[in-house]
C-alpha positions, 0 to 999 in steps of 0.5 A: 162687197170688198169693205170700200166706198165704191162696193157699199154704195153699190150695195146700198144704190140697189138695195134703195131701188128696191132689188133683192141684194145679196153681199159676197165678201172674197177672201182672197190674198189681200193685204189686211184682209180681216178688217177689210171682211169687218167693214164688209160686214158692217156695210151689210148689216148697217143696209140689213142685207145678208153676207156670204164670205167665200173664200177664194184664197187657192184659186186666187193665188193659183191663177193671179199671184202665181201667174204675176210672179212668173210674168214679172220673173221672165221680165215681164210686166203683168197687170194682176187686176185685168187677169183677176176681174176675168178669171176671178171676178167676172170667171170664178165669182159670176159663175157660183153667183149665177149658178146659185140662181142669182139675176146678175152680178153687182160691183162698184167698178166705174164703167157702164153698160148700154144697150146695142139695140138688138138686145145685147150690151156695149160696155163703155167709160165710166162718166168720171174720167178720173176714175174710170176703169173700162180697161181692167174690163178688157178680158171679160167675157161678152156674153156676160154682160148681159147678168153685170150691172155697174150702178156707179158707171154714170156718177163721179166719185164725189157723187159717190161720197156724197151719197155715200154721207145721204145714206148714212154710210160714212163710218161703216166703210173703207177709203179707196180700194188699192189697184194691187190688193195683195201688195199694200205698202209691200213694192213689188221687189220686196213681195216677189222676194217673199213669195219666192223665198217661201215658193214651192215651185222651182220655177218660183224660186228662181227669182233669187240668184237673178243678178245681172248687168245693165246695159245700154242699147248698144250693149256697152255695160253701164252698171249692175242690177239684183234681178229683173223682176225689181225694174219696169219699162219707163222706169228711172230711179234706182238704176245708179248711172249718171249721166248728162241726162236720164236714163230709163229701163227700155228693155229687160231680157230675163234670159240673159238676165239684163236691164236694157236702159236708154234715153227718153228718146228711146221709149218711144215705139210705134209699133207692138204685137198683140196676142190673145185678142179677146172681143166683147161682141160675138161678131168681132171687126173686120180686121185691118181696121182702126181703133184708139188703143190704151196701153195701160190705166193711165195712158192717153188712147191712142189711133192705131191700125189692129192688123192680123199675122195670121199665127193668132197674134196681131200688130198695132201701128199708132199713128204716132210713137207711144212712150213705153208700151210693156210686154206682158200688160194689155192693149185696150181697144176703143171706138170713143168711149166704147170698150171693145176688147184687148189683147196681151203686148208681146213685143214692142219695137222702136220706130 
């Protein structure tokens, strides 16, 4: 119970059918984290359930923020939330959770779970396609899912609000949660500028003194930057070129300390490399095979051929050209609304 709509509906949906409903509160690096606890409470003790607040602050910051400063620093562009929902959510969460005899674990995520007929799960879309988020999922392991219930998966988010006021709850809860909980209104320039500025890790440190060039395609200097980790794939403001017509950042090579830019025509790719591919089913695909692939939250899937290398890592060719796919985020695969695993982009190359 995170203090938002999506979890106190949740909460409330189950405890109204009559299930045993525990609150868990997480601590763990966001932003305002004291009133998002205080709504918490508020939404528990308004249903009449009972809260425990565990605090995962050193975990969390262990394996989500240490590890999206580093991937952001080596001028990549990690997704914090994929990571947190399997190593803290779905990882760290489910396991106490589990091992303190609870049946499942309840979130607000829109997303659901359908049975397979064989006695597993599939995990697919939630009903609401604005709000969706199947592909934060992509990294959970399978064999969970038979101890994870959605109860918002088949209901839009006016549904939600409106039962939200049915059951009394307007007032006691939060708005929209944030996507990024320990950014707020925080860019993500400014938060790794202080977190690195008070970082103990050497290789955390490293963010400053990072300036660099920025360069064109063909390698011709167009200008000057204060460090990689300030730019992402697709981006146009702020880079201080003019020209005819836009430029975007392409490319970054923290190595060698470059923003690579180029024109829209230039971030269309039709191939990436993929490792880390992770299956919800026990059986994965018979490989080479075809899936839709999403590259980020709010990409479009696309039709792509997955094919194995053979060193653990795979190529995904789409049948057309996909703008701005970014190392470090992840590739979702798809058969229609069925969410069946992903992997992390390694490396994109033009058509």
């Amino acid at each position: 119970m995170s203090g938002g709509v999506d979890s106190a509906v949740s909460a409330a949906l189950l405890h109204q059918a009559g299930a045993e409903v525990y609150g868990v509160f997480m601590r763990l690096a966001q932003r305002e984290v004291d009133a998002h606890q205080r709504r918490a409470e508020a939404v528990a003790a308004y249903l009449g359930v009972p809260l425990t607040v565990l605090d995962l602050t050193a975990p969390f910051r262990a394996g989500v923020l240490d590890v999206f400063t580093r991937q952001y620093r080596a001028g990549l562009t990690p997704n914090p939330c994929v990571i947190c929902n399997r190593r803290i959510k779905f990882g760290l969460l489910w396991q106490q959770m589990i091992g303190q005899k609870a049946d499942f674990l309840a979130t607000g995520h829109y997303a659901r779970l359908l049975t397979d007929g064989a006695g597993g799960f599939t995990l697919h879309r939630g009903l609401d396609p604005g709000k969706d988020q199947s592909y934060f999922l992509c990294r959970l392991r399978g064999e969970r899912l038979s101890r994870i219930l959605f109860p918002l998966g088949a209901k839009t988010k006016a549904e939600v609000y409106r039962r939200a006021a049915v059951l009394g709850l307007s007032g006691h809860h939060g708005g929209e949660s944030q996507d990024i909980c320990f950014l707020g209104a925080q860019s993500v320039t400014d938060f790794l500028t202080i977190t690195s500025s008070g970082a103990t890790d050497t290789s955390l440190k490293a963010t400053k003194n990072s300036a660099g060039i920025i360069v064109d395609i063909t390698g011709r200097e167009l200008g000057r930057h204060r460090g990689v980790h300030g730019y992402t794939i697709g981006q146009r403001r702020g880079l201080g070129i003019s020209d005819a017509t836009p430029y975007y950042v392409v490319a970054l090579d923290a190595v060698r300390k470059l923003v690579i830019v180029g024109k829209q025509q230039d971030l269309m790719q039709r191939e990436i490399l993929i490792c880390e591919l992770n299956w919800l089913s026990a059986v994965s695909p018979d490989l080479p095979a075809s899936f839709l692939v999403q590259l980020r939250h709010r990409h479009q899937p696309a039709p792509a051929l997955l094919t194995p290398v053979g060193d653990g890592t795979f190529i995904v060719h789409f049948a057309e050209p996909q703008r701005a796919p970014a190392p470090g985020q992840y590739a979702a695969l798809y058969r229609k609304d069925q969410l069946l695993g992903g992997g992390e982009i390694m490396i994109c190359s033009r058509p």
